[in-house]
N, C-alpha and C positions, 0 to 999 in steps of 0.2 A: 504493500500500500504506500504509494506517493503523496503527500501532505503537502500543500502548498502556502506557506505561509506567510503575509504579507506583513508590513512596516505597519506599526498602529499603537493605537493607545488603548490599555486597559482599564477599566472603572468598573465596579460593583464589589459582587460580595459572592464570598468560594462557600460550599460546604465543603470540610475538605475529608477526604475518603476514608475510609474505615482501616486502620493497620494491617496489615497481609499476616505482618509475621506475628502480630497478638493474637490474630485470628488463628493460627495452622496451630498456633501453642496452645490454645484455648480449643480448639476443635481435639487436637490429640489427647488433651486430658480428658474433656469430655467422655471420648472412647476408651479410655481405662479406666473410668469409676465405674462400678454398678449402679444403672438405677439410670435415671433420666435429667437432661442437664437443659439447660435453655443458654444458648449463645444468642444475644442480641447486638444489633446493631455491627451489624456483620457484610463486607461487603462481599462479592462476590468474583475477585480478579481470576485470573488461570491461577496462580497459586494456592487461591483456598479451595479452587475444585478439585486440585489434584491429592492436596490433603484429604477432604473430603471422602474423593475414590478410594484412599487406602485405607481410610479407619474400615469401609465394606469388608475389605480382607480379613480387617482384623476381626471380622464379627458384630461392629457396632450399625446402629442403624440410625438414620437418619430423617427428618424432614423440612423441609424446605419451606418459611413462610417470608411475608413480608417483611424485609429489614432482622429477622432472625430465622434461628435454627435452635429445633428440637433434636440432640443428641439421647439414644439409648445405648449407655456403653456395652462392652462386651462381657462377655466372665472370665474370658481370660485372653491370656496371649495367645495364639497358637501355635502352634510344632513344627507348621509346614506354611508356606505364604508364599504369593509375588504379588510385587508390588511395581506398581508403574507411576514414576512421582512424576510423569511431565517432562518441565525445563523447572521445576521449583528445587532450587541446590538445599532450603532449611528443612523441605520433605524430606526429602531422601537422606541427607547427615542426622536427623531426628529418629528417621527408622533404622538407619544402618547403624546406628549408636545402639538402639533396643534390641536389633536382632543381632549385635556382637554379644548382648548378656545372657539373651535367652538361648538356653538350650532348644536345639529345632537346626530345619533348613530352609534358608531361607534366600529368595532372588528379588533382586531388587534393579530398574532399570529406568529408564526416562527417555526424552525426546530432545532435538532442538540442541542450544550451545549447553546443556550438563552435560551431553556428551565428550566432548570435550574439554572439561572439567577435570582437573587430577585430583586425587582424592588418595592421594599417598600417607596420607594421617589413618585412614582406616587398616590400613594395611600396617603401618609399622603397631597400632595399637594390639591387631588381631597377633602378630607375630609372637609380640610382647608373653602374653597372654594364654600361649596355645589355640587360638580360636583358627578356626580354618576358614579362609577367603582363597576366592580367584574371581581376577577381573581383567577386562581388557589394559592392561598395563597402568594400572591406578585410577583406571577410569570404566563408568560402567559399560556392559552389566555386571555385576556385583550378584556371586552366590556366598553366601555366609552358612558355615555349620560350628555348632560343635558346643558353644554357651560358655559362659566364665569358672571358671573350678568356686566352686560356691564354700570354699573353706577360705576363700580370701578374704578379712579385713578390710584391703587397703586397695585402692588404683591410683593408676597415676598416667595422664596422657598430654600431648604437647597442644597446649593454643595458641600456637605463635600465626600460624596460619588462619582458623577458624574458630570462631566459640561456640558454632551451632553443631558440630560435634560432641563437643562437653555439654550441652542446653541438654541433648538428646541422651547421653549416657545420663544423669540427672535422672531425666522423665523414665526409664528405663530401671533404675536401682531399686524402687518400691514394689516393681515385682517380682525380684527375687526373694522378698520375705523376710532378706537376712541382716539385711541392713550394710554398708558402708562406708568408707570413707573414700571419695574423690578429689587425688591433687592437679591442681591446674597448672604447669607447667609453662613458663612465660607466658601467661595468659592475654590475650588483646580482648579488645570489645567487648570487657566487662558489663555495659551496661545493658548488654543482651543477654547475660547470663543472669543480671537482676530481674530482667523480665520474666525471663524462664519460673526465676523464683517467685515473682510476684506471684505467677500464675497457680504456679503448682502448691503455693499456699492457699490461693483461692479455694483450691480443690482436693485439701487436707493431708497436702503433705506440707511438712515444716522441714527445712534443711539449714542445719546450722552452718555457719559462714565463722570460718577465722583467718583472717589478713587476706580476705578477699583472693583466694588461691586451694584452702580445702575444704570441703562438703559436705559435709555427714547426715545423712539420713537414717534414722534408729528403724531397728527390726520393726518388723508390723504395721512401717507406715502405709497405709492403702488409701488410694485415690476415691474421693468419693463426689455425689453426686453436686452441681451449686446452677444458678445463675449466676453469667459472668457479662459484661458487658463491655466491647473490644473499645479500646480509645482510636481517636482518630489518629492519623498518619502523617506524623515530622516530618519523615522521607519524603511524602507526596507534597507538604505546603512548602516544603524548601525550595522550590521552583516558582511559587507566588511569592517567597518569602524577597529571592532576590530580585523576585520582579516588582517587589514595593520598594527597594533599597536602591533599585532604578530610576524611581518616578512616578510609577505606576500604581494604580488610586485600588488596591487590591486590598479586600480586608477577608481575614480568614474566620470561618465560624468554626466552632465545636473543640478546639483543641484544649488540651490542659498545661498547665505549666509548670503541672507538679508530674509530671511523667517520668518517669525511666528511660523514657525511650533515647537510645543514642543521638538521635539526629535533635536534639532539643538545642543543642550545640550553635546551631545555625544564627539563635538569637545573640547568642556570645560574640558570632563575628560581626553582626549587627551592629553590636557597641564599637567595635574595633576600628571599624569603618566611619565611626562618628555618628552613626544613627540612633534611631531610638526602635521601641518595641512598646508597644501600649494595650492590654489586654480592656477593652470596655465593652459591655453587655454582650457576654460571651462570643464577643471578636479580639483575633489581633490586628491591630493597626500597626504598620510599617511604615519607616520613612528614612532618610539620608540624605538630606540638600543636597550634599556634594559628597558621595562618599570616596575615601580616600583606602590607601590600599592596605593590608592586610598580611600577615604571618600568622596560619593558624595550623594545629598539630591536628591532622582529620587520622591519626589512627585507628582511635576506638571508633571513628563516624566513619567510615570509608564510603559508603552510599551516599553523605553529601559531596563528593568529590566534584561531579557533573555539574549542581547547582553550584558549588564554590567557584569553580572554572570559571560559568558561565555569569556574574556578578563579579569576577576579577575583570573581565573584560574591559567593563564599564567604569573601574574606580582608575583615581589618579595616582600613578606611579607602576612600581613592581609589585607584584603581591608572590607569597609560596606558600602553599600549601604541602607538610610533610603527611607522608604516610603512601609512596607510591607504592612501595613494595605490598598494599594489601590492595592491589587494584587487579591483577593477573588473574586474579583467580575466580572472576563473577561472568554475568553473563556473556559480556563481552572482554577483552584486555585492554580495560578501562583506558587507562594510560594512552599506550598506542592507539586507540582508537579517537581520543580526545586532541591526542596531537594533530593527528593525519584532517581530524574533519575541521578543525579551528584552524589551521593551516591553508584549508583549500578557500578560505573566506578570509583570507590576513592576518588573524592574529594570530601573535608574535607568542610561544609559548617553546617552555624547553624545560628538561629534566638536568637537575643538577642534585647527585644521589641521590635522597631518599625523598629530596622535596620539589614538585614540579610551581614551576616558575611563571609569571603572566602578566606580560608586559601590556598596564592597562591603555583603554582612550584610543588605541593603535584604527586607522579608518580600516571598516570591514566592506564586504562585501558582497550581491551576489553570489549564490553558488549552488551545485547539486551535492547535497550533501548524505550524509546515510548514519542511521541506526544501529547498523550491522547487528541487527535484532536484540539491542537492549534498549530497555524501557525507560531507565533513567537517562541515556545518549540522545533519544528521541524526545523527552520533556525539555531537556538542556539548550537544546538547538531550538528549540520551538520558542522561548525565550528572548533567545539571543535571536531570529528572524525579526522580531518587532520592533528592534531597534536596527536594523540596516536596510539602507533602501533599496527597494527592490524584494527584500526578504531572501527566504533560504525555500530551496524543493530540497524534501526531508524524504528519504528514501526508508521503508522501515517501519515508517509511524505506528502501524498497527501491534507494534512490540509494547505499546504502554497497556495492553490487556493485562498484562501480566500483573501487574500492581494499582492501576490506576485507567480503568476502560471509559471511563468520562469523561476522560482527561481533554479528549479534543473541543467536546461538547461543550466543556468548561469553560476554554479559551474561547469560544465563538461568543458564549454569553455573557462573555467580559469584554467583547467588542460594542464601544459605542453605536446605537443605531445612528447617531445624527454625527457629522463632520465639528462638532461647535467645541469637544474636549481639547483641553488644553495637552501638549506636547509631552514626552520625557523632558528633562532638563536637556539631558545628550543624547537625544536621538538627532 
């Protein structure tokens, strides 16, 4: 799908979409407590259907209503399973976490750029371990046997790369019965492991936390039934967020400011930038006269990289953003993909070690640009077209299903009907 996006100015007001990854963490608990659970305010991207599809495997059932979902969890795990997560990478690392503890066999596969995906943290884990894996050279599909020797205490697995590996050995521990302790091993993107937490306390497991690295969950914790209700999505208003810090008269509804969620960050660089952030009758309001440029550390956030990128552009001077080395490994190869498409439009952008660099103000323009089918590449650029003239043909577009399928609908409805709005400052 070709997106054609022209030069223009934004005004109204966002809902902004429902968490993908609260949702899949929220949907998988569901399906391991007994009994019936109500997820509300639930959206429905590829991601949460493909979670969706594999709680079926697991034996939990579901129904589909307006704005939620009634979960009926399963009785247990089972022994033998496949599972098809999609292109969703926190499915598949969430169940391939589970089915390294549980004893069974188990295949696990997807579609799209997971394929492509290396996933050599499972494999050094299973090695560890005794657990038996083979996969296509760290990548799926992924058969898993064999289960954790249930005399162990203690685990210990590496999160330099991922923490939706660790989220999902987590979700995983309360049904062996036996109880454990989990060390996190240079761990990154903490604040997704808190969500994890949040969640699975929602739904009666308690896991204690000491120095934010080991985990202990006591014997006999068991998942039980709740109403949970998902927050709206950082990830997603980060893309309105630097489209307020532009110029643009964008106010965001539903969000909370008391969130976990990693990407809340974005407000941070907000300040940095000289702007402000103002939360009134359950909106954020954004703004920046002139914002200026920026050094901010996106490791634990790596999902705002695109949005960061794409709001360096427009501020004055250099900006960097550290943290490239957790960009390789998502939908697309963030990095290289960010360089090559802001490149074919002028701006000036370059990696120097671990911190990619953005020489702002630089005149853009025209160009046929692409996706290379990630969802957050195709919001970024969609951003950045409204402020060059002529705009950007966006190759791809249709990758924002993934996280954010309104996303187009959204932009159109923040298009003034009448020519009378006033400009960007720098457009």
């Amino acid at each position: 799908m070709i997106k054609e996006v022209e030069k223009g100015v934004l005004c109204g007001e966002v809902l902004v979409p429902s968490s993908k990854s609260d949702a899949q963490r929220a949907i998988l608990a569901a399906a391991l407590a007994k009994g019936k659970s109500r997820i509300c305010h639930i959206g429905f991207g590829d991601d949460v259907r493909a979670m969706l599809n594999c709680i079926k495997v697991i034996g939990a059932e579901f129904s589909l209503k307006e704005g939620y979902i009634d979960v009926i969890g399963a009785n247990y795990f089972p022994a033998k399973a496949s599972f098809d997560c999609g292109e969703s990478g926190l499915t598949f690392r969430l169940l391939s976490a589970i089915c390294c503890l549980h004893k069974g066999e188990y295949t696990l596969n997807g579609s799209g750029s997971i394929l492509t995906r290396s996933h050599k943290f499972i494999d050094d884990f299973a090695l560890k371990y005794g657990i038996e894996v083979k996969s296509n050279s760290s990548k799926l599909p992924y058969l898993i046997s064999g289960g954790l020797d249930p005399s162990l205490v203690s685990i210990e697995t590496d999160g330099s790369m991922t923490s939706q590996f660790i989220s999902g050995l987590l979700m995983g521990i309360p049904l062996l019965g036996t109880g454990l302790l989990l060390h996190a091993k240079d761990l990154r993107s903490l604040p997704y492991v808190k969500m994890t937490l949040k969640t699975m306390k929602y739904f009666g497991i308690h896991v204690g936390v000491d120095r934010d690295i080991d985990f202990t969950i006591s014997k006999g914790a068991t998942y039980k039934p709740a109403t949970y209700a998902v927050e709206k999505d950082w990830s997603a208003a980060s893309y309105w967020i630097a489209a307020g810090a532009i110029g643009h008269q964008v106010s965001l509804k539903g969000l909370s400011s008391s969130t976990v969620q990693a990407d809340v960050a974005m407000l941070a660089v907000i300040q940095l930038i000289g702007g402000g952030a103002l939360f009134k009758e359950d909106c954020l309001h954004v703004h920046s006269p002139e914002p200026g440029s920026f050094r901010f550390d996106a490791t634990d956030c790596p999902d705002l990289f695109p949005a960061l990128v794409c709001l360096a552009l427009f501020c004055n001077g250099l900006s960097k953003i550290k943290g490239v080395h957790r960009l390789l490994n998502k939908e697309s190869d963030r990095a290289k993909v960010l360089l090559s498409q802001f490149e074919k439009i002028g701006g000036e952008i370059y990696i120097d070690g671990d911190e990619m660099c953005i020489e702002g103000l630089r005149p853009l323009h025209f160009a046929e640009v692409s996706s290379h089918g990630d969802h957050r590449i195709a919001m970024c650029l969609a951003i950045t077209a409204l402020q060059i003239e002529g705009g950007l043909s966006i190759d791809g577009a249709s990758a924002v299903s993934k996280s954010y399928p309104g996303f187009w609908e959204d932009l159109e409805k923040l298009r003034p009907k009448k020519n009378g709005a006033k400009a960007p400052f720098n457009s």
